[in-house]
N, C-alpha and C positions, 0 to 999 in steps of 0.2 A: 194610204197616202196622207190620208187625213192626219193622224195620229203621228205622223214624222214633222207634217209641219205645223203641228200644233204648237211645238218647244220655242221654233225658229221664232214665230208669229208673236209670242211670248218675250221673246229676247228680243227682238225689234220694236216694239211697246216701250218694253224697259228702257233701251235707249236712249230713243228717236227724241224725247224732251231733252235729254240731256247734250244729245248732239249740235241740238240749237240753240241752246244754251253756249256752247265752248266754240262754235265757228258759226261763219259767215253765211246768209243763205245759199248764199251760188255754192256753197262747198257742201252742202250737206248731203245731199245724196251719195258722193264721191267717194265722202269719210266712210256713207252708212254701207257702200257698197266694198269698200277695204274691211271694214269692220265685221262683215257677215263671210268673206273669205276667211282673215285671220282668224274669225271662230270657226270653222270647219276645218282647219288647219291648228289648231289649237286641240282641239279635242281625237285628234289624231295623234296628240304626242303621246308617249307611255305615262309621263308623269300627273298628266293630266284625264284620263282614263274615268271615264262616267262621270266629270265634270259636269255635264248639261243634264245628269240625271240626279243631280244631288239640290235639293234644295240649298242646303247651309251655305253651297256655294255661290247662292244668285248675287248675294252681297259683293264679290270679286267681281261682276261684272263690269260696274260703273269705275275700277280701277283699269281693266281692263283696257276698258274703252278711250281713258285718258293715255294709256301705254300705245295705245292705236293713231289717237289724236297726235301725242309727242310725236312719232317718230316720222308721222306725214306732215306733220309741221318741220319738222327739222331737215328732210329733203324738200321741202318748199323752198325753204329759207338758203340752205346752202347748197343746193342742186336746182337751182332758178332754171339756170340756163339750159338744161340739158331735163328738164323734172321729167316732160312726159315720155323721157329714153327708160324712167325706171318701171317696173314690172310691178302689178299689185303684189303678186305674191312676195315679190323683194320687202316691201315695205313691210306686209304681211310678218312674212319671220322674222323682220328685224323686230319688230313690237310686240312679239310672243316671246323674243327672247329678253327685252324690258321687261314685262308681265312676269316672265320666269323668275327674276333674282327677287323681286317682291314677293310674289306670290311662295317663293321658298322660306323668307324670312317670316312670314306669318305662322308655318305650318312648320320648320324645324323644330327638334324637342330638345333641339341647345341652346335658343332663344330664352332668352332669362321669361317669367311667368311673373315677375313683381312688378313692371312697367305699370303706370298709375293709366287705367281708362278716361276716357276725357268724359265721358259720365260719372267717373267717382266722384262720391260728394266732394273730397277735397281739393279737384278741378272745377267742377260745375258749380260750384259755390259761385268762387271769386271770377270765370269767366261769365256768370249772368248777371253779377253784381256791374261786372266792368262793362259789357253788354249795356245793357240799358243805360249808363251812366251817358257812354260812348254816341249812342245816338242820339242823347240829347245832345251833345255838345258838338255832334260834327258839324248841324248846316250853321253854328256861332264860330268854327275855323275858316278861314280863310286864308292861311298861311302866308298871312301881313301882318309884323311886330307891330307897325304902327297903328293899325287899327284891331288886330285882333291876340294880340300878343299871349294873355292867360290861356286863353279857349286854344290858341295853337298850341302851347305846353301841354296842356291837359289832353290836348290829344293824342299827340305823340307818347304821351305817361299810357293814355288807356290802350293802346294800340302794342304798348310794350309788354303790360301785363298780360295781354291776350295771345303774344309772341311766349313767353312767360308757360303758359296754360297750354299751349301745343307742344314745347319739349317734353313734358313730362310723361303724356303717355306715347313717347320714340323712348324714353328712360335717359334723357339728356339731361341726368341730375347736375354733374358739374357746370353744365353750360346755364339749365337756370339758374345755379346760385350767381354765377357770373353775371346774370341778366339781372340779378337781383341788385348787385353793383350798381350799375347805371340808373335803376330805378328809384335807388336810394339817393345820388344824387341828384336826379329830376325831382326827389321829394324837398330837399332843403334846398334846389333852388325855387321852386313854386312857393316856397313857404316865405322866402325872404321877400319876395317880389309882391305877395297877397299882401304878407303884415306890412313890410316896407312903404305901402303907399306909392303915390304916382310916381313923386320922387325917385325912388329905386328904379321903379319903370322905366323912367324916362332916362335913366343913367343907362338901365340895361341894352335898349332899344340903341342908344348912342355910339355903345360898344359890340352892338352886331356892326354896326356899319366900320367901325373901327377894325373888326376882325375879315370881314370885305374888302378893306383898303390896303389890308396887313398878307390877306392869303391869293389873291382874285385882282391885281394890279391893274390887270390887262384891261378889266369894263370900266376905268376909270379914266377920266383924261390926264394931264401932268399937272394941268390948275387945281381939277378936285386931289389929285391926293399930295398934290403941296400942303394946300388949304390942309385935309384933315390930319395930316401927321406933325403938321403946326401944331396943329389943337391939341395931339396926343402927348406930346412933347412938351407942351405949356402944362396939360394937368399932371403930367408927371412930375414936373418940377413943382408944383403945388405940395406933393408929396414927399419932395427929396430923393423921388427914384431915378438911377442912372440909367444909361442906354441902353446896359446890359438887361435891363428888366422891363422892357416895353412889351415881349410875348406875356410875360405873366399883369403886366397893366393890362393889356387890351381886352385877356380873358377871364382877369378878375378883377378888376379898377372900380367895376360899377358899386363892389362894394362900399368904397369908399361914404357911398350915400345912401347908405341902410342907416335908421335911428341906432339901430344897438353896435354900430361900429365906434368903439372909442379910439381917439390917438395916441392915448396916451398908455395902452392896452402892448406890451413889449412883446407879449405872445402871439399879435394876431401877425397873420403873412397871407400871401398873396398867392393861396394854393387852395384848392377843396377840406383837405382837413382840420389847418390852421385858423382858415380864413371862411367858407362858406359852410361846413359844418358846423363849426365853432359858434356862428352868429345866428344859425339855424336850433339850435343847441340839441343838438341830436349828435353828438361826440360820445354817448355812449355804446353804439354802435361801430366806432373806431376802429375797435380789432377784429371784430365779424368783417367788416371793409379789405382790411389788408388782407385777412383769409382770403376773401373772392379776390382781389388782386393778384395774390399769388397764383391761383389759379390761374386766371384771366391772361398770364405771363407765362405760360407752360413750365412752370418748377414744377421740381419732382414731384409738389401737391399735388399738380394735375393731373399726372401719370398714375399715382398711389393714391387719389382719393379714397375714400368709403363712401361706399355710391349712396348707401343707404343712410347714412347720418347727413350726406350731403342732400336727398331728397328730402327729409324732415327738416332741414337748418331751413331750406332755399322756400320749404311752403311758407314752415313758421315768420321767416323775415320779409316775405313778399305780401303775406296776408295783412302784417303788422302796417307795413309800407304805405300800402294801397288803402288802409284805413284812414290814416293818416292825411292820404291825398285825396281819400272821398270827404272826410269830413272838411279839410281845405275849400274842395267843389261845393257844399251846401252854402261854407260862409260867401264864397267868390259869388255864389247863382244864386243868393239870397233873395234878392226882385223875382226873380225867374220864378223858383220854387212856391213862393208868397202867391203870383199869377197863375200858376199850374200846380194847387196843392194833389190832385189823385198822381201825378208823375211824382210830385214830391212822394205822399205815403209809400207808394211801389217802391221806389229809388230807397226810402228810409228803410223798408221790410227786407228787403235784399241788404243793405247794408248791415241792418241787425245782424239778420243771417250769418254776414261774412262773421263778423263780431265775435257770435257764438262758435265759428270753425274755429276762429285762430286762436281762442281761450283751450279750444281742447289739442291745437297743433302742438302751442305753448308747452302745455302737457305732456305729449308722448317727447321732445326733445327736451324735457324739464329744462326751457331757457334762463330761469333763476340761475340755474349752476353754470349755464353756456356765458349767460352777460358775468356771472363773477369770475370765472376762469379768465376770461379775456383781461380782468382789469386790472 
């Protein structure tokens, strides 16, 4: 008797932290008591056959257990009314057959085997780099432009390359290249607003509320969005632009008051690559952009990519990226760093780190010939 429920005893160990971690005290018995039916119920399917005897499997537990949790959260939620009519064992097999289509996609041998592990160096790099970076800068967000305006960019920057670092090992190479889009312009807008000075800030911040007044009518009254579409209307004419172009005013006007905007420049516009690339001066990457565009837009590229040049482009350009916006982060948290030099050294030894991945990314996608093709 002893030896039978030695395993169980084991398996309720492994849990039971994790249980109270993911729900509520009053629930946890409930979940633990679903949870130890669906595993006797579990190890009774054919598919799963000496499961509780196999080591290498104890790791699927904690997936399990979340496959448990969904689906007694989801008749919680949309069986309110009627919850305690359903049956454990109902809930039971419905969360063994969740478990199933996971647990099949791990252990198929038609599942590709190049998927990048979130401990490859080429993962673990740039997510401990972003990592640390990240938890200096979250309790400086506040997700207020006007008082925290940089520190919320850079959040949302680090929050994306860590979005970024988890497709790769699902093998979602198109979609990070596509991530890597967005990323790139989070870089040259943080770069206009750091060098730009208050200035630009203070235009930028102007033209969120413009973009508020413009999409969000309704939390306005009829005085304030008099009042600010006056305003928009007057700096427009400042510029010579017609009515027709007050969507691309509101969401790139602030240009107007970056130092390196000239007027008299016939090439610049009122768009990301004319206009906020251009003055970012990072337009060498222009056509690696339209790439991920393409994609980003379901054309045939998306359908026919090459997954494998598309995971070497999306490390190569993300690692570059994310350089770019760390060293950004030192000038921006210069006091910071100067007050906290051992975060600084860490923050810097991890940066290095990235440095030396993306010299050897560079490499394997020889991006000399990727940036000269393009141009």
């Amino acid at each position: 008797m002893k030896d039978k429920q030695e395993p169980i005893l084991k398996l309720i160990s492994l849990v039971s932290d994790r249980i109270k971690d993911l729900v509520d005290k009053e629930d946890e018995q409930e979940v633990k008591r679903i949870f130890l039916v669906a595993y006797n119920l579990l190890i009774e399917r054919h598919e799963f056959s000496g499961i509780e005897n196999n080591r290498d499997s104890l790791w699927l537990m904690p997936y399990f257990l979340e496959a448990v949790i969904g689906q007694w959260h989801y008749f919680k939620l949309i069986k309110s009314d009627d919850f305690e009519s359903i049956s454990t064992e109902v809930i039971a097999e419905r969360a063994i057959d969740r478990f199933s289509l996971f647990y099949k996609s791990q252990t198929e041998t038609n599942i590709s085997n190049d998927n990048l592990s979130f401990y490859d160096a080429r993962v673990s790099t740039i997510s401990i780099a972003e990592k640390y970076l990240e938890n200096i800068n979250h309790p400086l967000s506040h997700i207020n432009p006007a008082f925290s305006l940089i520190n919320d960019i850079f959040e949302t920057i680090f929050r994306k390359v860590a979005g970024f670092a988890n497709m790769l090992p699902l093998g979602l190479y198109s979609e990070a290249f596509v991530s890597w889009r967005t990323l790139h312009e989070s870089e040259c807008i943080v770069k206009l607003l750091i060098n730009g000075g208050d200035k630009t800030r203070y235009a930028y911040i102007k033209h969120i509320t413009y973009n508020n007044a413009y999409r969000n009518q309704s939390s306005f009254t009829t005085e304030e969005l008099n009042d600010i579409f006056a305003k928009i209307k007057s700096n427009m004419k400042e510029h010579n632009l017609k009515s027709k172009d007050m969507k691309k005013f509101i969401e790139y006007g602030w240009l107007y008051e970056h130092p390196k905007y000239d007027p008299n420049d016939v090439t610049f516009k009122l768009n990301f690559r004319d206009g906020i690339e251009k003055l970012a001066e990072l337009s060498q990457y222009s056509k690696i952009y339209e790439g991920a565009s393409e994609i980003a837009h379901s054309s045939s590229a998306f359908f026919y990519v090459n997954n494998n040049f598309c995971r070497d482009l999306s490390l190569s350009m993300v690692y570059r990226s994310f350089i770019r916006i760390a060293d950004l982060y030192f000038i921006f948290m210069d006091k910071y760093f100067k007050l906290h030099p051992l975060e600084a050294s860490k923050a810097k030894q991890y940066l290095d780190d990235t440095k030396a991945m993306s010299n050897y990314l560079d490499k394997v996608i020889n991006i000399n010939e990727v940036m000269q093709a393009d141009e």
